[in-house]
NUSE-193771 format. One record per residue (C-alpha): x, y, z; residue in three letters. Coordinates in steps of 0.1 Angstrom, whole numbers, plus 5000, padded with zeros to 4 digits. Example, Ala and Ser with C-alpha at 12.3 -4.5 7.8 and 13.67 -1.06 7.14 Angstrom:
2
site px = 5123; py = 4955; pz = 5078; residuo = ALA
site px = 5137; py = 4989; pz = 5071; residuo = SER
This chain:
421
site px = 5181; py = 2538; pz = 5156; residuo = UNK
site px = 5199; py = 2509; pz = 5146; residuo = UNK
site px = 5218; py = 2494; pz = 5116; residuo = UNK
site px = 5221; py = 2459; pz = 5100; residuo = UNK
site px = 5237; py = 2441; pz = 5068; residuo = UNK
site px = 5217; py = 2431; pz = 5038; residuo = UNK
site px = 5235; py = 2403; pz = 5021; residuo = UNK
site px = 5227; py = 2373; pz = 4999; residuo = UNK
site px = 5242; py = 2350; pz = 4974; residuo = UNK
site px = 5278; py = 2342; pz = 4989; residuo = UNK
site px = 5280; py = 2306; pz = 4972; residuo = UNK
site px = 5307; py = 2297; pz = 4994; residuo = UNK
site px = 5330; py = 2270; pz = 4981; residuo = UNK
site px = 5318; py = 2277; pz = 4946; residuo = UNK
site px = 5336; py = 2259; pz = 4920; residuo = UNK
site px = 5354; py = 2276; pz = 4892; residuo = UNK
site px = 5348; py = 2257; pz = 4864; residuo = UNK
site px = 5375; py = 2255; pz = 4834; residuo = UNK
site px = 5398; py = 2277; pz = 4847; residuo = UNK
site px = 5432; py = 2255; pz = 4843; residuo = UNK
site px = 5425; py = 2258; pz = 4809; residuo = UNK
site px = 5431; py = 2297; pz = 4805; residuo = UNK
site px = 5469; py = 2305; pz = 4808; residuo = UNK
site px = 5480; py = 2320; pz = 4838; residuo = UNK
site px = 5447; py = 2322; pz = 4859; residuo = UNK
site px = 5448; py = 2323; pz = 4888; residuo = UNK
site px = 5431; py = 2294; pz = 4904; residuo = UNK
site px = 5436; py = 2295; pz = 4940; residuo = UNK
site px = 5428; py = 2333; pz = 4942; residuo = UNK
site px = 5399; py = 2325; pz = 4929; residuo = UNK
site px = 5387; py = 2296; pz = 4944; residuo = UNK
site px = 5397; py = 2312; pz = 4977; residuo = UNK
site px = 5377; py = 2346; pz = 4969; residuo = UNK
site px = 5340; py = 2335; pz = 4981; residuo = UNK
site px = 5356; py = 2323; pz = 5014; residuo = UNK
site px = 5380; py = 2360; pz = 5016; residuo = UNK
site px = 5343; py = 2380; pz = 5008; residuo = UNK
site px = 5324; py = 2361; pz = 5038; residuo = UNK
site px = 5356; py = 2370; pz = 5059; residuo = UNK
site px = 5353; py = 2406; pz = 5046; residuo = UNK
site px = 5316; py = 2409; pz = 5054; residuo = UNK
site px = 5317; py = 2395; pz = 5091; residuo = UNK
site px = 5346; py = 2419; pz = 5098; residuo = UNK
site px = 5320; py = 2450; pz = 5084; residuo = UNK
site px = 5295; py = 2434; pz = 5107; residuo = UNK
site px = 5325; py = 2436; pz = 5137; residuo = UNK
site px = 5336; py = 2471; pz = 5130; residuo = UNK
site px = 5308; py = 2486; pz = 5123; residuo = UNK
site px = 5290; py = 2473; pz = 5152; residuo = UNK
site px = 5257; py = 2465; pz = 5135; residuo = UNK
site px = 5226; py = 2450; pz = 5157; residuo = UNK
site px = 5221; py = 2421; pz = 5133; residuo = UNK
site px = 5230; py = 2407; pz = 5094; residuo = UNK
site px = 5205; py = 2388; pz = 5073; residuo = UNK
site px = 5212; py = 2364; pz = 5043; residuo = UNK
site px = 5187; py = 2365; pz = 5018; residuo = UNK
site px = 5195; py = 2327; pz = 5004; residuo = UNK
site px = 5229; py = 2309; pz = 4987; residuo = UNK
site px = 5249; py = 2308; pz = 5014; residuo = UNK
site px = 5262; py = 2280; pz = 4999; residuo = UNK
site px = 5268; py = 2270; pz = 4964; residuo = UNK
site px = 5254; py = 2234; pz = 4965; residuo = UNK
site px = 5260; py = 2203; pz = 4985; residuo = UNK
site px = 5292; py = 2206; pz = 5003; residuo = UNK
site px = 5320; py = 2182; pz = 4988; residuo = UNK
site px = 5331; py = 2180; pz = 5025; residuo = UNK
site px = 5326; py = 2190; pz = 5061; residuo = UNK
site px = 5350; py = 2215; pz = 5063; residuo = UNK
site px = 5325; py = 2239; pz = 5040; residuo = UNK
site px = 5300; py = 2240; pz = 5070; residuo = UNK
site px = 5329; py = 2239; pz = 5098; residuo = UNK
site px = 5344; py = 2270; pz = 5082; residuo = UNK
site px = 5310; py = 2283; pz = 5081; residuo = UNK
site px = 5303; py = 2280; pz = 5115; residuo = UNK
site px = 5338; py = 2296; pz = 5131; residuo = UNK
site px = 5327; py = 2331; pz = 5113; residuo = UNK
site px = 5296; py = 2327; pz = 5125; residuo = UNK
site px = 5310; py = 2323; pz = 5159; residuo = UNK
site px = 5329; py = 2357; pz = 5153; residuo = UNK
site px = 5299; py = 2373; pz = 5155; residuo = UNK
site px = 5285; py = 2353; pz = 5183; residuo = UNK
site px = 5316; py = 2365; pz = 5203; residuo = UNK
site px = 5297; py = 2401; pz = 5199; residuo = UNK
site px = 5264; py = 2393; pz = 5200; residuo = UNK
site px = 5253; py = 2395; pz = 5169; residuo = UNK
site px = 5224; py = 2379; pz = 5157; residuo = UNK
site px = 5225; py = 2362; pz = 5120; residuo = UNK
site px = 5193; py = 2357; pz = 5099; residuo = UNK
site px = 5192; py = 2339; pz = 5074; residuo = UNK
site px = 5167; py = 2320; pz = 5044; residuo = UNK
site px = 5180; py = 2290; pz = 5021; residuo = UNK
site px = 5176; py = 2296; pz = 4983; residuo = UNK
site px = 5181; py = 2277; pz = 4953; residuo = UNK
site px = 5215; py = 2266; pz = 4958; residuo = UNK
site px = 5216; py = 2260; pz = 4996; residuo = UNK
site px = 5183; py = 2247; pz = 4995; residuo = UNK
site px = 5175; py = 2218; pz = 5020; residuo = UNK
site px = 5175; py = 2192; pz = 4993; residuo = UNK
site px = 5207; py = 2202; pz = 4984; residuo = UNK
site px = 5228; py = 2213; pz = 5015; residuo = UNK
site px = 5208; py = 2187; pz = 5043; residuo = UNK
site px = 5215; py = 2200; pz = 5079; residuo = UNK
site px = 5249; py = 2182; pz = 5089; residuo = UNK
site px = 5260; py = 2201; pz = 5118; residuo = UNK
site px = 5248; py = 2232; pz = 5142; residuo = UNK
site px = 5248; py = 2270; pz = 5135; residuo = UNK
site px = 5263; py = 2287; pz = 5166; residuo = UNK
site px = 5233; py = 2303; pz = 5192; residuo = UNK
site px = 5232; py = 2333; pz = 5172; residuo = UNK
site px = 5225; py = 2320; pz = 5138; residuo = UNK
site px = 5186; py = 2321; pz = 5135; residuo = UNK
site px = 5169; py = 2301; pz = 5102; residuo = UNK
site px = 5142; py = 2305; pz = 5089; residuo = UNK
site px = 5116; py = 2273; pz = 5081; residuo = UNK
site px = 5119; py = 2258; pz = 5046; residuo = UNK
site px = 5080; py = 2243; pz = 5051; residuo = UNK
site px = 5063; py = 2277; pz = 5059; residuo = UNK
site px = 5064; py = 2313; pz = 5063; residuo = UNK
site px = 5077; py = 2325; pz = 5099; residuo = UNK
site px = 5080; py = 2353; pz = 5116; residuo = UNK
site px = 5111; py = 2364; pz = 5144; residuo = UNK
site px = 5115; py = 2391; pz = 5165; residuo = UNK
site px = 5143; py = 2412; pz = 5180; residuo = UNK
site px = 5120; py = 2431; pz = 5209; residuo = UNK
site px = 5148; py = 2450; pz = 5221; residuo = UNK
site px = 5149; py = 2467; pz = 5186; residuo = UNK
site px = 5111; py = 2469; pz = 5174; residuo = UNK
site px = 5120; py = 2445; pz = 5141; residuo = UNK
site px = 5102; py = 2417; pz = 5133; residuo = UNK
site px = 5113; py = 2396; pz = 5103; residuo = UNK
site px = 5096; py = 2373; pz = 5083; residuo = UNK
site px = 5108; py = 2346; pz = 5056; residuo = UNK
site px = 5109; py = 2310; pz = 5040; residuo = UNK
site px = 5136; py = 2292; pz = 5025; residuo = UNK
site px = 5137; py = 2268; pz = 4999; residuo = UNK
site px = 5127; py = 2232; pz = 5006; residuo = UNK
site px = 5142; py = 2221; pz = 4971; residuo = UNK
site px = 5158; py = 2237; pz = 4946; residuo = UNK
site px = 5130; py = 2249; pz = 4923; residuo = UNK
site px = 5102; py = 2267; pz = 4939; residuo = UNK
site px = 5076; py = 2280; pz = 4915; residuo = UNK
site px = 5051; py = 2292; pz = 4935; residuo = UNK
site px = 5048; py = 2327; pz = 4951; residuo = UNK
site px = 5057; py = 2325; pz = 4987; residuo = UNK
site px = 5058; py = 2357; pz = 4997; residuo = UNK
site px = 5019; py = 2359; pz = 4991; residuo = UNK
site px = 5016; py = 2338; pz = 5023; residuo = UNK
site px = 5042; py = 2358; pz = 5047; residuo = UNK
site px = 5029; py = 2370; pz = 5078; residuo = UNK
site px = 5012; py = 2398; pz = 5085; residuo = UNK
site px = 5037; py = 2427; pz = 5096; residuo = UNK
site px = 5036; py = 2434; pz = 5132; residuo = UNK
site px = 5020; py = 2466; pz = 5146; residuo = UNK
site px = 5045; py = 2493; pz = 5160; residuo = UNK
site px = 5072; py = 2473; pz = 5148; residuo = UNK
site px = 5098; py = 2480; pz = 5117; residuo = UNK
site px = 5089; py = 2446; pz = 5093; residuo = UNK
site px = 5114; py = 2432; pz = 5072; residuo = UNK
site px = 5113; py = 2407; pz = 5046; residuo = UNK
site px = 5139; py = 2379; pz = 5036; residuo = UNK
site px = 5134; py = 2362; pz = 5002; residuo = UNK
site px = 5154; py = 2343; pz = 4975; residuo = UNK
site px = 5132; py = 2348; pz = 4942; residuo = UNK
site px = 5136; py = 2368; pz = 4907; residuo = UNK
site px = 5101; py = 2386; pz = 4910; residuo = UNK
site px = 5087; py = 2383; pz = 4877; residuo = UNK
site px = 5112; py = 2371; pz = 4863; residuo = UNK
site px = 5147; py = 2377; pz = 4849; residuo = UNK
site px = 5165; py = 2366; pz = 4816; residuo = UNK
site px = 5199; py = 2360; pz = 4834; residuo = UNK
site px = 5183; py = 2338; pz = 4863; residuo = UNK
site px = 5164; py = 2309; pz = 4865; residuo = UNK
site px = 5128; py = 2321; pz = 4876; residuo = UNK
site px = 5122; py = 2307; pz = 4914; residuo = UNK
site px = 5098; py = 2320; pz = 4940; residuo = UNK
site px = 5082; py = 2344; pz = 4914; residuo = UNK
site px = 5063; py = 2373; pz = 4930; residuo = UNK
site px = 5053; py = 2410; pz = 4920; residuo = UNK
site px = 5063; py = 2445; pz = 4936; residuo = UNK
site px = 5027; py = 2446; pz = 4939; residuo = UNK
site px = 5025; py = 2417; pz = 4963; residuo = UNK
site px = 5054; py = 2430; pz = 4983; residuo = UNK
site px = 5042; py = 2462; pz = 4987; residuo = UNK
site px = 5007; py = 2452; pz = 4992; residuo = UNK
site px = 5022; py = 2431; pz = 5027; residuo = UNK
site px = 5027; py = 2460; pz = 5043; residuo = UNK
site px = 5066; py = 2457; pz = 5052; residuo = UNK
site px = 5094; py = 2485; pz = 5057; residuo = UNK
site px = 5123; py = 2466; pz = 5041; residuo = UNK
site px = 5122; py = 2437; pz = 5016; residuo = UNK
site px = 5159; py = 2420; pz = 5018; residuo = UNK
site px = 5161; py = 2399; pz = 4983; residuo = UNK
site px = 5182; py = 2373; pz = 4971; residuo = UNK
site px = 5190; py = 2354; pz = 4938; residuo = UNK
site px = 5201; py = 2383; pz = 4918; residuo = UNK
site px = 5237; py = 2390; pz = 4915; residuo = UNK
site px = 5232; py = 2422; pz = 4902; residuo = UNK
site px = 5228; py = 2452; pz = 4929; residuo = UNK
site px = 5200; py = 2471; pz = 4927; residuo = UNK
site px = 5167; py = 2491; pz = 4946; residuo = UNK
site px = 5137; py = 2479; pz = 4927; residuo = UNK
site px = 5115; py = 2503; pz = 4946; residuo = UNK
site px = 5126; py = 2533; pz = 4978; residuo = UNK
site px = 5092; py = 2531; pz = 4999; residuo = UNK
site px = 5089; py = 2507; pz = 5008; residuo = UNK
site px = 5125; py = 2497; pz = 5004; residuo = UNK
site px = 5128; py = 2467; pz = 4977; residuo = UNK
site px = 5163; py = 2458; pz = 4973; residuo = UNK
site px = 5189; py = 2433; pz = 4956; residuo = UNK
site px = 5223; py = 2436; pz = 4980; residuo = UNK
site px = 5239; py = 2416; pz = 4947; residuo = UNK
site px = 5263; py = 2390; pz = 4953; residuo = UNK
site px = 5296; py = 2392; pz = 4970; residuo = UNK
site px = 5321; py = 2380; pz = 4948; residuo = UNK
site px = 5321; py = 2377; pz = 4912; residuo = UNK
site px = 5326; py = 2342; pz = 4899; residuo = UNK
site px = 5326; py = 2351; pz = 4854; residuo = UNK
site px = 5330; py = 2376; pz = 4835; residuo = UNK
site px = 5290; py = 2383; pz = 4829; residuo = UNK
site px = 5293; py = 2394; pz = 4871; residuo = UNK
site px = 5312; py = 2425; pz = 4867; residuo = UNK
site px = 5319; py = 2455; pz = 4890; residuo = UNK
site px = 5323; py = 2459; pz = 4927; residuo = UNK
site px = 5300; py = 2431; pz = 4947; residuo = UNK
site px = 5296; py = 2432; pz = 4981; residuo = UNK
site px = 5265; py = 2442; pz = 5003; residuo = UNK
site px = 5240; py = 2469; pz = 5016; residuo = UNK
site px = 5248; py = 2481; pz = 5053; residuo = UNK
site px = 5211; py = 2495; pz = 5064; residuo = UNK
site px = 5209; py = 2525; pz = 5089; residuo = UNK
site px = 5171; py = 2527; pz = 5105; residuo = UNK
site px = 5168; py = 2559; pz = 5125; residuo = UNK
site px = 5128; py = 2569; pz = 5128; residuo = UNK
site px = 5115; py = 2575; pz = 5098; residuo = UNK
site px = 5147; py = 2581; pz = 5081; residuo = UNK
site px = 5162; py = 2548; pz = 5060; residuo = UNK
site px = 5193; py = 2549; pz = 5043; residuo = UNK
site px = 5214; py = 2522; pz = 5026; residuo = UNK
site px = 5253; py = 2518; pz = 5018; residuo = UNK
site px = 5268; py = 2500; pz = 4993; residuo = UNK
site px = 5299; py = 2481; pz = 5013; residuo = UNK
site px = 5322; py = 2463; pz = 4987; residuo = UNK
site px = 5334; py = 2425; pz = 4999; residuo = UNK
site px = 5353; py = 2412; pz = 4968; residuo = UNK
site px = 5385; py = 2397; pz = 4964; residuo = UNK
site px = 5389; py = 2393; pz = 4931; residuo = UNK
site px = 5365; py = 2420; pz = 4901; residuo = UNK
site px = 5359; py = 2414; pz = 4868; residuo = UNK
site px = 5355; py = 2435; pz = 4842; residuo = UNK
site px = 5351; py = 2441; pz = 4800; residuo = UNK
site px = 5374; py = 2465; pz = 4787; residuo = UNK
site px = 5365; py = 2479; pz = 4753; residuo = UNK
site px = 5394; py = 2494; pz = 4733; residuo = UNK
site px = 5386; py = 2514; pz = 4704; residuo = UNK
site px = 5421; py = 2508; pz = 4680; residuo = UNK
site px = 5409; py = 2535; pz = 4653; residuo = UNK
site px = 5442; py = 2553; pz = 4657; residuo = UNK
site px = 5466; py = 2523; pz = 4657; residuo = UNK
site px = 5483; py = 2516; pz = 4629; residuo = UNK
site px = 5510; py = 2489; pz = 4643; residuo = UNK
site px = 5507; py = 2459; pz = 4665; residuo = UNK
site px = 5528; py = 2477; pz = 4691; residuo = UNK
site px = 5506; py = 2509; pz = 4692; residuo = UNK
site px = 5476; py = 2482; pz = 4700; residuo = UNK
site px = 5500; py = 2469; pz = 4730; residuo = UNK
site px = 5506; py = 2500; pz = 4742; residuo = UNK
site px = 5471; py = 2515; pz = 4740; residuo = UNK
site px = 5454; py = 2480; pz = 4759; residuo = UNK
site px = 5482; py = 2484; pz = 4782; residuo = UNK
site px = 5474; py = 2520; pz = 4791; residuo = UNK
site px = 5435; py = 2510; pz = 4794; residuo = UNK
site px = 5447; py = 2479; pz = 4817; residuo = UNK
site px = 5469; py = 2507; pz = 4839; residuo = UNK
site px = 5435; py = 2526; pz = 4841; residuo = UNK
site px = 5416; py = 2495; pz = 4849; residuo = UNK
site px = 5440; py = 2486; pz = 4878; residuo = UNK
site px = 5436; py = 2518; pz = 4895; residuo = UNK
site px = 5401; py = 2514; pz = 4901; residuo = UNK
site px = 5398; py = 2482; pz = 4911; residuo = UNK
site px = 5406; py = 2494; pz = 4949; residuo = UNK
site px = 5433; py = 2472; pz = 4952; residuo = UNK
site px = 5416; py = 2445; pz = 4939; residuo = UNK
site px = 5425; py = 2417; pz = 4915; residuo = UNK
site px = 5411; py = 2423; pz = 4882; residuo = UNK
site px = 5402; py = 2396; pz = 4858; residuo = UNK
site px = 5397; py = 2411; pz = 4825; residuo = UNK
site px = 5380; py = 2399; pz = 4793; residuo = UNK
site px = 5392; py = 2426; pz = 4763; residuo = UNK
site px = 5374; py = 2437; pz = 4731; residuo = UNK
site px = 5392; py = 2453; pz = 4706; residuo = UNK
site px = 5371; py = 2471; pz = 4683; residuo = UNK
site px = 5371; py = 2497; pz = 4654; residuo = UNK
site px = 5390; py = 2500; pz = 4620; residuo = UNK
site px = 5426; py = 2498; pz = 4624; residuo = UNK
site px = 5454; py = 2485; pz = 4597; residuo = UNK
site px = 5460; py = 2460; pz = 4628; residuo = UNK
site px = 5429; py = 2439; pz = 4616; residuo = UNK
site px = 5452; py = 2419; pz = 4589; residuo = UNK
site px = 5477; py = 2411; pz = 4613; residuo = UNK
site px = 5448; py = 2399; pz = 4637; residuo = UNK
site px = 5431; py = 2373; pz = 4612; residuo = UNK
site px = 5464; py = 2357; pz = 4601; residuo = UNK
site px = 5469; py = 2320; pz = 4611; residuo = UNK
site px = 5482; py = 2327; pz = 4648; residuo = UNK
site px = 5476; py = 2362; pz = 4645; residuo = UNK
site px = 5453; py = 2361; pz = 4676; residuo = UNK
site px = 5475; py = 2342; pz = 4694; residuo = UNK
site px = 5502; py = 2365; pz = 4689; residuo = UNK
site px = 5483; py = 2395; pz = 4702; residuo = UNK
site px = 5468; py = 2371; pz = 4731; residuo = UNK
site px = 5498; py = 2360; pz = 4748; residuo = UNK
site px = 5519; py = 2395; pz = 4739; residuo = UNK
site px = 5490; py = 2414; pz = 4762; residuo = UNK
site px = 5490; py = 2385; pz = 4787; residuo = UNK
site px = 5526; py = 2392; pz = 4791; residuo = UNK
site px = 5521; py = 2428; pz = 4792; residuo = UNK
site px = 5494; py = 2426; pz = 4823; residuo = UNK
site px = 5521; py = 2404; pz = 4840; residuo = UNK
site px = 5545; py = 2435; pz = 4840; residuo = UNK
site px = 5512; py = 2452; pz = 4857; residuo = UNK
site px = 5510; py = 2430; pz = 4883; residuo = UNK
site px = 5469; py = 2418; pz = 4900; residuo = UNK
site px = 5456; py = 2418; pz = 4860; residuo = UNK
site px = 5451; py = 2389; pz = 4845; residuo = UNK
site px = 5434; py = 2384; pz = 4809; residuo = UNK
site px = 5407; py = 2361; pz = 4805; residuo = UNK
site px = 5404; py = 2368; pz = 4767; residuo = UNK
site px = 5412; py = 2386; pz = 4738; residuo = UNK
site px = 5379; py = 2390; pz = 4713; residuo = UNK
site px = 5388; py = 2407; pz = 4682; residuo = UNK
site px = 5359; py = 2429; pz = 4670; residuo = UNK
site px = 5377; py = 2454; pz = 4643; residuo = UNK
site px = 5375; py = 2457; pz = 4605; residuo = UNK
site px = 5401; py = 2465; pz = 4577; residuo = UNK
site px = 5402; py = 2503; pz = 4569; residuo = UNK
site px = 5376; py = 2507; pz = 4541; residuo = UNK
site px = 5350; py = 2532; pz = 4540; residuo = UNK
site px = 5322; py = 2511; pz = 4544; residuo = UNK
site px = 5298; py = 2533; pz = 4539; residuo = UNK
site px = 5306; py = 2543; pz = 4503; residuo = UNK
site px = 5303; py = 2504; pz = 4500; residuo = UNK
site px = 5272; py = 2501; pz = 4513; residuo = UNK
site px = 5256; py = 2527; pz = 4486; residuo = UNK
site px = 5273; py = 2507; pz = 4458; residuo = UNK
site px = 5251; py = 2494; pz = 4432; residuo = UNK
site px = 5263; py = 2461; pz = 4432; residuo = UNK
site px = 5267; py = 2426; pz = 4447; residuo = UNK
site px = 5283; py = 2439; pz = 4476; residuo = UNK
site px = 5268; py = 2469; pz = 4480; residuo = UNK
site px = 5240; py = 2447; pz = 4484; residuo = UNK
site px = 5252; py = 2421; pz = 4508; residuo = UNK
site px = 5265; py = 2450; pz = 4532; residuo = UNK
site px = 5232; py = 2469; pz = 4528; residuo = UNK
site px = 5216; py = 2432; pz = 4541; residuo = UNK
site px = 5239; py = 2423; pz = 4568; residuo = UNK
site px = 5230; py = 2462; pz = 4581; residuo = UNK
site px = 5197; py = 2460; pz = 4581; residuo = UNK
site px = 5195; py = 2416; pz = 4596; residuo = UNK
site px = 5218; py = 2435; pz = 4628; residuo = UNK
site px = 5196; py = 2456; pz = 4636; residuo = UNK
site px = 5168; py = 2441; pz = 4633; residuo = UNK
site px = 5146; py = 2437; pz = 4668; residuo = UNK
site px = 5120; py = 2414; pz = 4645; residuo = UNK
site px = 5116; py = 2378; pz = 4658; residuo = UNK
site px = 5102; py = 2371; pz = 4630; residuo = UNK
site px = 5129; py = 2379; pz = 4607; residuo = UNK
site px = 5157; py = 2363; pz = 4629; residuo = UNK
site px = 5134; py = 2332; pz = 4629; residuo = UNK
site px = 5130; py = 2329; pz = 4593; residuo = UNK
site px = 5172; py = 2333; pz = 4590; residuo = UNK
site px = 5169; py = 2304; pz = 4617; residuo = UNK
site px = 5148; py = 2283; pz = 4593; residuo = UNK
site px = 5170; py = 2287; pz = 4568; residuo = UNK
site px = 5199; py = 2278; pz = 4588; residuo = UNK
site px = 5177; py = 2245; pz = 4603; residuo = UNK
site px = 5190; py = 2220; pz = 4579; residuo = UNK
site px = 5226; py = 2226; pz = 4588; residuo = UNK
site px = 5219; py = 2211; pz = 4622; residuo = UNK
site px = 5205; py = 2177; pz = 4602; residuo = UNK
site px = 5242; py = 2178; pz = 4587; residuo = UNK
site px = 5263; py = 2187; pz = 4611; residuo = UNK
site px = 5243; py = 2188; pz = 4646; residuo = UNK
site px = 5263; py = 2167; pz = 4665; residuo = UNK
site px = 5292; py = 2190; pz = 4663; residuo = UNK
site px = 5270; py = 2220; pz = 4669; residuo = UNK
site px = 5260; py = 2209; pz = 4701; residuo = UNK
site px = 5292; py = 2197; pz = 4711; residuo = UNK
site px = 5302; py = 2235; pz = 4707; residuo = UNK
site px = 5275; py = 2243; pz = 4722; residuo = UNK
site px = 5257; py = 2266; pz = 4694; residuo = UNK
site px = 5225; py = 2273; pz = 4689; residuo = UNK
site px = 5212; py = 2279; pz = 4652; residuo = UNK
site px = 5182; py = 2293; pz = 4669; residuo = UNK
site px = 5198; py = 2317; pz = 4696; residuo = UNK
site px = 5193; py = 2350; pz = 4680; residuo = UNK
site px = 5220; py = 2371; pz = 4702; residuo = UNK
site px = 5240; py = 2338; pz = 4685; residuo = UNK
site px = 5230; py = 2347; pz = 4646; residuo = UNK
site px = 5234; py = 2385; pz = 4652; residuo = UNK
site px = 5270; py = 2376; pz = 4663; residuo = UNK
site px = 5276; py = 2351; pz = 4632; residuo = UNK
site px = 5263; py = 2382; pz = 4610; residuo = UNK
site px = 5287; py = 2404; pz = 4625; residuo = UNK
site px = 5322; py = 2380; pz = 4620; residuo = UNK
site px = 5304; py = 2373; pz = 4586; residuo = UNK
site px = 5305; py = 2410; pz = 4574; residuo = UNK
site px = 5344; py = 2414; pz = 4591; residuo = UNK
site px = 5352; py = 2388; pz = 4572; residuo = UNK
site px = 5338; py = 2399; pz = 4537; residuo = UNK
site px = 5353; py = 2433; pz = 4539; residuo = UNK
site px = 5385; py = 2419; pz = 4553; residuo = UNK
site px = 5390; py = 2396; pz = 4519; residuo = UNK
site px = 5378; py = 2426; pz = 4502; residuo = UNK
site px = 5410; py = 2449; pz = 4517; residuo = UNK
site px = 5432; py = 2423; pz = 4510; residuo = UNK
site px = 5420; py = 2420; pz = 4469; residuo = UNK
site px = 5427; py = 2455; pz = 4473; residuo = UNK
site px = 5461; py = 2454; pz = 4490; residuo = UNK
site px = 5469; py = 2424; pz = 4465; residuo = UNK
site px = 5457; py = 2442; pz = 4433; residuo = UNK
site px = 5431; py = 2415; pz = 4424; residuo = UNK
């Protein structure tokens, strides 16, 4: 029997990018939290007396800005020198030779693995072999795990690599491979790197993502940490062992029942309270939607209206204490029966009927002919698109635009309403 820690994308050092423009955030926490995780994970290592950890790529974020990245680096490796425990580890993407060049020496116990070839290394004492390749430069297209070793006989054969398999929409696509291929080598355990998302892509034999171990945006949400193996015969099992410093979540808050602004403070406040209690002690960062039809909406889309709500909830997750609010998005509408609109046979009747049936639309070719028509906006006023960074061609981007755009007409609508026009 023995145990050992599945890890992979720490990006030490990482920069967090814009974040002295977003009131109140707190910086230092979190460009302290990718150092705090790696401290986290080499005391799991310590206490519960693994037999070795491996690092399936990203160590690092990208070339060190200075030494004291890789000095740092090496004193926690040392920690688990001091117990004689053995580190293995693959470069990926970000920590890829090209971009992190060797500039000093990994402690005895630090093993890595060739960026030129396949290789294999052994732990006798224990029966495991492991095999891996790390990344030479930072964009490997071709499928190295096709040409890993053989698995050695009577021995339990794990993998290291840094790809996305086949691909995947929220990563770059580097190393790409197949569960076929994987499978088809013969191993027990394929440790996987490059996606930050946790997750078994197949039991036996067991393909797994460990996830990264701290959250750096909002779009890396939940508990990040990684997988502490147990090996005992036949009998594999695998624990999920959060790291984090700092979690991030969404928070969706349904306002249908709030009628005043200080009914929507209390409700996001009681959500936030909710929140904090299962972050396990952890600092949350939170990006809040409101949604649903609420009297509130007016109040919302009035010059500073936003604002207003923003920096009253802000001031509310201070009185909280670890919560801080990354944003506010506003996704409500006025209290009109929408429905009885839509079946009107009229102009807008016929607008709604048309923005309802664009939403939901899954046909790319409907989305792109909306994109054509858009097209000649960009001739007009393309600079400052890009400079916002919009795309008239996204289509998560136009599904988005259609959604403000029917908020918007049933908001003026409410307010002929309220007006008498």
């Amino acid at each position: 029997m023995f145990r050992f820690i599945h890890a992979a994308d720490l990006h030490l050092d990482a920069p967090f990018k814009g974040l002295s423009g977003y009131e109140g955030a707190p910086v230092e926490r979190m460009q302290n939290s990718t150092r705090q995780a790696f401290e986290n994970l080499v005391q799991l290592a310590l206490d519960e007396q693994v037999d070795f950890v491996v690092i399936a790529g990203d160590l690092f974020d990208g070339r060190w800005t200075n030494i004291q990245t890789g000095l740092w680096t090496a004193n926690q490796f040392r920690r688990l020198e001091s117990r004689n425990i053995p580190v293995f580890l693959i470069r990926g993407n970000h920590d890829a030779l090209s971009e992190v060049p060797r500039r000093i020496s990994w402690p005895a116990n630090v093993r890595e693995f060739s960026v030129e070839h396949p290789e294999t290394m052994q732990l006798e004492q224990l029966a495991v072999a492991l095999h891996g390749q790390g990344f030479t430069s930072r964009e490997v297209r071709e499928d190295v795990a096709a040409k890993y070793p053989e698995p050695v006989a009577g021995m339990f054969n794990i993998g290291l690599l840094h790809t996305s398999l086949s691909g995947d929409s929220r990563h770059d696509t580097y190393a790409p491979t197949s569960e076929k291929v994987l499978v088809d080598k013969g191993y027990d355990y394929w440790a996987l790197g490059h996606i930050h998302l946790r997750g078994e892509i197949r039991e036996t034999p067991r393909i797994a993502y460990s996830g990264c171990t701290q959250g750096r945006h909002i779009h890396e949400q939940g508990a990040k940490g990684c997988l502490l193996v147990e090996v005992d015969g036949p009998r594999l099992t695998s624990t999920f062992k959060p790291l984090d410093l700092l979690r991030w979540q969404r928070l969706a808050v349904e306002l249908g029942e709030c009628e005043h602004l200080d009914e929507v403070y209390d409700t996001v406040s009681d959500r936030l309270r909710e929140a904090r209690d299962d972050a396990e002690g952890r600092f949350l960062a939170v990006r809040i939607e409101l949604e649903g039809m609420t009297p509130c909406h007016h109040e919302f889309m009035r010059t500073g209206g936003a604002e207003l709500v923003l920096n009253e909830l802000r001031n509310r997750s201070n009185q909280l204490g670890d919560v801080w609010i990354e944003q506010v998005k506003f996704d409500t509408l006025p209290p009109v029966d929408v429905e009885k609109l839509k079946q009107a046979d009229d102009l807008l009747g016929e607008l709604l009927r048309d923005f309802e049936q664009l939403q939901g639309t899954e046909s790319e070719s409907e989305l792109a002919s909306l994109a054509e028509a858009l097209a000649p906006l960009m001739s007009k006023t393309g600079a400052e698109l890009r400079e916002a960074e919009l795309d008239l061609q996204d289509p998560d981007n136009i599904q988005r635009w259609l959604t403000q755009a029917e908020a918007l007409l049933l908001t003026q609508l409410a307010q002929d309403e309220q007006s008498g026009a």
